[in-house]
N, C-alpha and C positions, 0 to 999 in steps of 0.2 A: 482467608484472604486478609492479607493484612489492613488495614482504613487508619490513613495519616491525615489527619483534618487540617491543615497550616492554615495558622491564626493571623489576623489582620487588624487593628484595632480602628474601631469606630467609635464616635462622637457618642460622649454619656457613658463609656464606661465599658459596652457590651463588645466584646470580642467574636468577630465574625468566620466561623472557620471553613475555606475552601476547598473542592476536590475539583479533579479533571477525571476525564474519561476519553476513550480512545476509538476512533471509527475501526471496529476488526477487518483483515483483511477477508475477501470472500473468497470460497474455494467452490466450485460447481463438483454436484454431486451427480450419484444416477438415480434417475425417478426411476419406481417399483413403483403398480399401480398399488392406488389405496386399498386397505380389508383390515378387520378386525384383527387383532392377534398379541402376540406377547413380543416386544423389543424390547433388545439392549440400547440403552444409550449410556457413551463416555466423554465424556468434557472436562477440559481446564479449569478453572474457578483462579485466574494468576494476573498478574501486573500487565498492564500494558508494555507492548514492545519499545515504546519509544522513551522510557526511565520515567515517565510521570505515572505514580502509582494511583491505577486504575481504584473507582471507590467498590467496596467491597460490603455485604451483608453482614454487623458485627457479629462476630460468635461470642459464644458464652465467655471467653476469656479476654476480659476489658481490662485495661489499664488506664491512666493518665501520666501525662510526661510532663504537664503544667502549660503545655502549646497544642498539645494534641488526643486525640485517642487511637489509643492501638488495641489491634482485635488480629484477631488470628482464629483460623478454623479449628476446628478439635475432629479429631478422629469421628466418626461416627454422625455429625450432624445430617440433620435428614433434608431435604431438597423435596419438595412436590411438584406436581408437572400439569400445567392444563394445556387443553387445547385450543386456544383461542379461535383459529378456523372452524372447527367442529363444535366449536360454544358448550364443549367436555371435559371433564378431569380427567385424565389416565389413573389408574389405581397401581400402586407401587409407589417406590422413593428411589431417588438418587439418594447416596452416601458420600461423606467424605471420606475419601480413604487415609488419608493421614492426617496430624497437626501439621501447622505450620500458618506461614503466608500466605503460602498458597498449597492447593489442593486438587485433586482429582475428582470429579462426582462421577459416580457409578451406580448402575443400578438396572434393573428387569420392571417394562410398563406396558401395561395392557390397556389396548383400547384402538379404534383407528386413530390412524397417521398417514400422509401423505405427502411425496416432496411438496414442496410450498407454503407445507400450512406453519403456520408463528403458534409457538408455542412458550408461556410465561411459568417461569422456574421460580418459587416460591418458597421462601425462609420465615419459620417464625410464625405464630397467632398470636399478637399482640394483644396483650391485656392494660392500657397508661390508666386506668380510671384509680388504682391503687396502687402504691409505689413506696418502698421504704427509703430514699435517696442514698443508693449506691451503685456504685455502676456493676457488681455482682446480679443483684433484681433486672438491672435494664437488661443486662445480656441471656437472661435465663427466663424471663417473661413478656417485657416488652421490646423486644426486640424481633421485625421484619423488615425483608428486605425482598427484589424480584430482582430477576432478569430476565429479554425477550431474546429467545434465537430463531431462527429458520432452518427449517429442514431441508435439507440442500441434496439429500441422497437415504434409499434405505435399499441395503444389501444384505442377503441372507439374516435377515432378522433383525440388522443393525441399523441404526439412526445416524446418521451422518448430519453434523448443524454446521453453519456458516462459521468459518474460521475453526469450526473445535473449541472453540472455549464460550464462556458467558461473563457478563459484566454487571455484576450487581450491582440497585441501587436502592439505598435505606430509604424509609417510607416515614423516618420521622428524625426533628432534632433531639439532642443531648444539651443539657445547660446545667451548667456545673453556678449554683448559687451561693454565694457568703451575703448572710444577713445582717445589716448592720442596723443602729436607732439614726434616729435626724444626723446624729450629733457625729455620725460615722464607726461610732466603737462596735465591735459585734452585739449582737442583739443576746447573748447567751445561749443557755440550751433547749434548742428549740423541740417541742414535743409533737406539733404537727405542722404541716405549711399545706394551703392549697390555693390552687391556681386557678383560676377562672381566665379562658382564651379563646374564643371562636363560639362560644356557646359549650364547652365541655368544661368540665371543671376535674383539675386534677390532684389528689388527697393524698400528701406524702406524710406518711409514720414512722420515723426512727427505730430502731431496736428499741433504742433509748434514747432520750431527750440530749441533743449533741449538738456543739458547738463548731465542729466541722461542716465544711461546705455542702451543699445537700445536691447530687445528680439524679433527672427528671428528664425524662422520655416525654417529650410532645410533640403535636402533629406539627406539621407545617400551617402558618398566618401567613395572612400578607397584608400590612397596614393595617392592623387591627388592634382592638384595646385590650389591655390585660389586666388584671390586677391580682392582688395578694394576698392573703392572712394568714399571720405566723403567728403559733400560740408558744409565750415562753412563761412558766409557770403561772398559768394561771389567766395570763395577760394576754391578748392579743391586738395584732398593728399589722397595720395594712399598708399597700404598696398599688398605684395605679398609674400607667404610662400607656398616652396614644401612640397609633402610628409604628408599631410592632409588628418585626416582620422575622419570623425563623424561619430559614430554608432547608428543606428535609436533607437527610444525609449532613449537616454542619455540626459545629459544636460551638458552645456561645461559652464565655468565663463570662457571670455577670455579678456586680457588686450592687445592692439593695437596700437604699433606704428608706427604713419604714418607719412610720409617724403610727404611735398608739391610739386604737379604739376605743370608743370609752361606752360601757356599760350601763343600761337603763339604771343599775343603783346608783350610779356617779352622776344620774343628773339632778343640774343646777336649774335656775330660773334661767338663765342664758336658754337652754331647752325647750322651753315652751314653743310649741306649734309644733317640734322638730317629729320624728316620728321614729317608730319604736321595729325592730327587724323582728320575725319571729327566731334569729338566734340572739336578740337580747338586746345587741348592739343600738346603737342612736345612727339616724341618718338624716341628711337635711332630704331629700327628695325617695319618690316611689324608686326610679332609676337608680340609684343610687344604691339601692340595698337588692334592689333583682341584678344591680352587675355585681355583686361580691357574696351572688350564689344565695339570696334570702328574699326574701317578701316583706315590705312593711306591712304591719298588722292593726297597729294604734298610731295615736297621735297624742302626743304630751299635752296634757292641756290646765295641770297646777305642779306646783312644787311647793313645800313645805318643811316645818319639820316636823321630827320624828312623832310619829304617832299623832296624827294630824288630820287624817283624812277616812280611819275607818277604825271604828270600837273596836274593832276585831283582833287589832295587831297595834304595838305602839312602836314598829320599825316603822311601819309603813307609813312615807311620809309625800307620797306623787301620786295624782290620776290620770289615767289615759282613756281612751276613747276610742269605739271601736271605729272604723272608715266608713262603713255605709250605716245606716237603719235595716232595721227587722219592721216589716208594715204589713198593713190589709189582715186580712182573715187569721192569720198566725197568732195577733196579739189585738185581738178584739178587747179578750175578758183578762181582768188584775185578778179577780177572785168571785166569788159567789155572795152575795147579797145575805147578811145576817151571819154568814158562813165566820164561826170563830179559830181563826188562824192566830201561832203562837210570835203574835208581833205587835211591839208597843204599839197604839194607838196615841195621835198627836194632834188633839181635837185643835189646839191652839195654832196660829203660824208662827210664831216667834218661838213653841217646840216642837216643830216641826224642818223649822230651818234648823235645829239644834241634831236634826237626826244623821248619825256619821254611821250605820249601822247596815250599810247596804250588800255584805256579804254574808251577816245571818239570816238579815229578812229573805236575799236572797233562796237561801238555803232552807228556808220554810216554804216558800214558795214552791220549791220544787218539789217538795216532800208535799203537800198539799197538791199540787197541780200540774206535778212534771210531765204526768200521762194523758193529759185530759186538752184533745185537739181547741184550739180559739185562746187557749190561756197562755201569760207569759211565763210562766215558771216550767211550760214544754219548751216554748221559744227561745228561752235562754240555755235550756237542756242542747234542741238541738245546733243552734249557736256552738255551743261547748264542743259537740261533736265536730263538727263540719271547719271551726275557725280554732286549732291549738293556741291556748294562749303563748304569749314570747317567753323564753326564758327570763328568769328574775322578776316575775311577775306574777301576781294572784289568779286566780280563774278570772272568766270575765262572769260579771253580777250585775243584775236591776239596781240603780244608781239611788241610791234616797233620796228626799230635796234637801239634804244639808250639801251632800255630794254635787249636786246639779249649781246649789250654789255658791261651792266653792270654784267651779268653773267660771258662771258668772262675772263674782266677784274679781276671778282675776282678769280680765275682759271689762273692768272699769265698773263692775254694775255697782248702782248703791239701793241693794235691797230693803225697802222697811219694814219695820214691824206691825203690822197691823192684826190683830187680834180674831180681828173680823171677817178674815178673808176675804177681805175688799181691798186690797193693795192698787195703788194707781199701775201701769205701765211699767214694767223696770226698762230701764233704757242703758246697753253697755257704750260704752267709750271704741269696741271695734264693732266700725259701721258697717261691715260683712261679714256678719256673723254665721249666716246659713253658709257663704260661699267657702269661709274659711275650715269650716265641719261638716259640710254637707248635710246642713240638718235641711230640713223641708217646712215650708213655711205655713202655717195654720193646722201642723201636724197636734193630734194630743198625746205628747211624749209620755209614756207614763215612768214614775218614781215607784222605788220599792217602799216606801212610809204610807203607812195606813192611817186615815185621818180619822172614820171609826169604824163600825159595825157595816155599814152601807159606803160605802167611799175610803177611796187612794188618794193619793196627790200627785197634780199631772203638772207639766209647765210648757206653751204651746208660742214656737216665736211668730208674732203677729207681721213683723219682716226683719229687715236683714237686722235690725240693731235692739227692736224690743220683743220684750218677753212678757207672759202672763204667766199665772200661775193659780193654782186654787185644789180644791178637791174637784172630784169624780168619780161618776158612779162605777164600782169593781165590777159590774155588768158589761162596761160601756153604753155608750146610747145610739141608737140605729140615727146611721147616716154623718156621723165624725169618724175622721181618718184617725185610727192608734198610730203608734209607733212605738219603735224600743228601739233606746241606744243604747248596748252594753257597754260596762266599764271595766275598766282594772288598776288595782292598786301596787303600789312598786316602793 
């Protein structure tokens, strides 16, 4: 059956395409009581009588005419048939018998039937979750369609439905996309696009990275939010419009301007606070990054340059923070009391704040204590399991106190040197500090920097704006709260 979608243009851009359908006439049949058994049924699958072309099930042979889609049946496509009275499938198919516009279905079904009962004629098992954007894929995977008829008569084994023919209706739109930047020129060759709509997210893959319009099977919306991310070498730009509505069986032509995403290694100091997706990306809100199909993970909380923030590595020049604490019983113990673990020791504070080292000490930590229930070097193990760090980013690691106070510092603090680990108060410039990190107030955070033999370095915010800081016992001490916030470097 042929499907001619006639386009209409609407405000922004998006081209809305219309079908009509036709009330059939009825013809009265002869009731046979109901029983089990094997019937023929034959029916039309063709245009409406009154020249407005009835909407039809696309078959596998799509085209575009630049206004519309055309489909036509092919020989052989298969029809399924339930009972919706008897809340049953018939086993067997309808066939088409020919190509064309229209079409005959035909076919031998077993099961009961009775005059009366509605029965739903079924095209397609639709697959949209993966898509290469062409209308060859919609028509050969994603593409279904139904039709209802009534059983109006069965004689000698034959089914008799209302009018003899069926009127199918597609279960989802078509939208023919051309990508373009801000600036309107095509975006280039795109290597993948996905759509986030209703809560389903839809993943289209090229043969090959193409600068041609991309066609996308989706369900029917109604005033709802959509957005976008199209990857062109390497690069990806998003696309997000309220108030989105595709009506099933339509065809949309939409044109798409999208503004570039920019990359945890591309952030600036402009970034700080902002928050980190676990696919890489920068978002301002949690919202934000759960609608474009990701979860924020961290929170920006220095930027620097290169080689800045951790011995380890001299790219790495940003740290982030994970969103909640690790508390209670998990991370009691730093380490064991005399116990010699392969980590400078920083008897002094002023080389102590000097320590940027928080992803080896890390990494001895865990080799020393990754197995051993109360310690943080398990805690941060299962941390690692349970929370993937983002792309473009380091594992997360037990923070040092150079690290804690590169946070600090940029948060206004002015830390001193006091030798004696007798520092007054540090006090930062953001006066909600807990609110803005969720840290928890009278917590004793611990550091990965070992101060000696017996004692770690902890730093514990006394409220929203000051900080302490000192050693502690790698036992802990019964009746103070630990905590761990893990970090990562970018």
């Amino acid at each position: 059956m042929n499907v001619r979608m006639k386009a209409a243009v609407l405000a922004g851009g998006w081209l809305l395409a219309a079908c009509t359908s036709d009330d059939a006439p009825q013809h009265p049949g002869t009731p046979e009581p109901q029983r089990p058994g094997t019937y023929e049924l034959t029916l039309d699958a063709t245009k409406g009588s009154d020249g407005e072309e009835r909407l039809a099930a696309m078959r596998r042979v799509l085209t575009e005419d630049g206004t519309m889609i055309l489909s036509q049946w092919r020989n052989g496509d298969e029809v399924s048939v339930y009972n919706n009275t008897k809340n049953q499938a018939m086993s067997g198919k309808l066939t088409a018998q020919a190509d064309g516009q229209s079409a005959t279905l035909k076919g031998a079904l077993t099961g009961e039937v009775a005059v009366g009962d509605q029965l739903i004629l079924s095209y397609g098992a639709p697959s949209y979750d993966e898509q290469d954007g062409t209308l060859a894929h919609i028509s050969d995977v994603c593409d279904y369609a139904t039709a209802v008829v009534n059983v109006t008569g069965i004689d000698q084994g034959r089914i008799s439905v209302e009018g003899g023919e069926a009127s199918f209706s597609n279960h989802q739109a078509i939208l023919q996309l051309k990508l373009k930047d801000a600036g309107g020129s095509s975006l280039g060759n795109v290597s993948q696009l996905k759509i986030y709509a209703d809560g389903h997210t839809y993943t289209v893959t090229p043969g090959s990275p193409t600068s041609s319009p991309l066609y996308v099977a989706v369900r029917g919306i109604s005033g709802k939010r959509i957005g976008m991310v199209a990857t062109v070498a390497g690069s990806d730009y998003k696309f997000t419009k309220d108030d989105v509505s595709f009506g099933v069986a339509k065809y949309y032509r939409i044109s798409v301007k999208m503004s570039p995403m920019k990359k945890v290694e591309a952030a600036g100091a402009g970034d700080k606070n902002k928050l980190i997706g676990a696919d890489g990306h920068i978002y301002d809100t949690k919202e934000e990054a759960d609608y474009y199909g990701t979860t924020a993970k961290a929170t920006i909380v220095y930027v620097g340059t290169a080689g800045s923030v951790d011995a380890s590595s001299s790219a790495y020049r940003g740290l982030a923070i994970a969103l909640t604490d690790e508390t209670g019983s998990a991370v009691d113990k730093w380490g064991d009391e005399m116990d010699e673990v392969d980590i400078a020791s920083h008897i002094t504070m002023s080389s102590a704040l000097g320590d940027l080292a928080g992803i080896s000490n890390t990494a001895e930590l865990v080799k020393e204590y990754g197995t051993k229930d109360g310690y943080i070097g398990k805690a941060i193990n299962q941390f690692r399991t349970s929370t993937p760090h983002p792309a473009g980013t380091s594992d997360w690691f037990i923070p040092s106190l150079g690290q804690w106070a590169l946070l600090l510092k940029a948060n206004g603090a002015d830390i001193p040197d006091d030798s004696s680990w007798a520092p007054p108060f540090i006090t930062t410039t953001n006066s909600d500090m807990t609110t803005t990190y969720g840290f928890t107030q009278n917590y004793y955070y611990w550091t990965s920097t070992e101060q000696g033999t017996e004692a770690a370095t902890y730093l514990s915010f006394i409220n929203d704006s000051k900080v302490t800081i000192g050693p502690y016992t790698k036992g802990g001490t019964s009746g103070d709260s630990p905590a761990l916030r893990p970090f990562l470097a970018f």
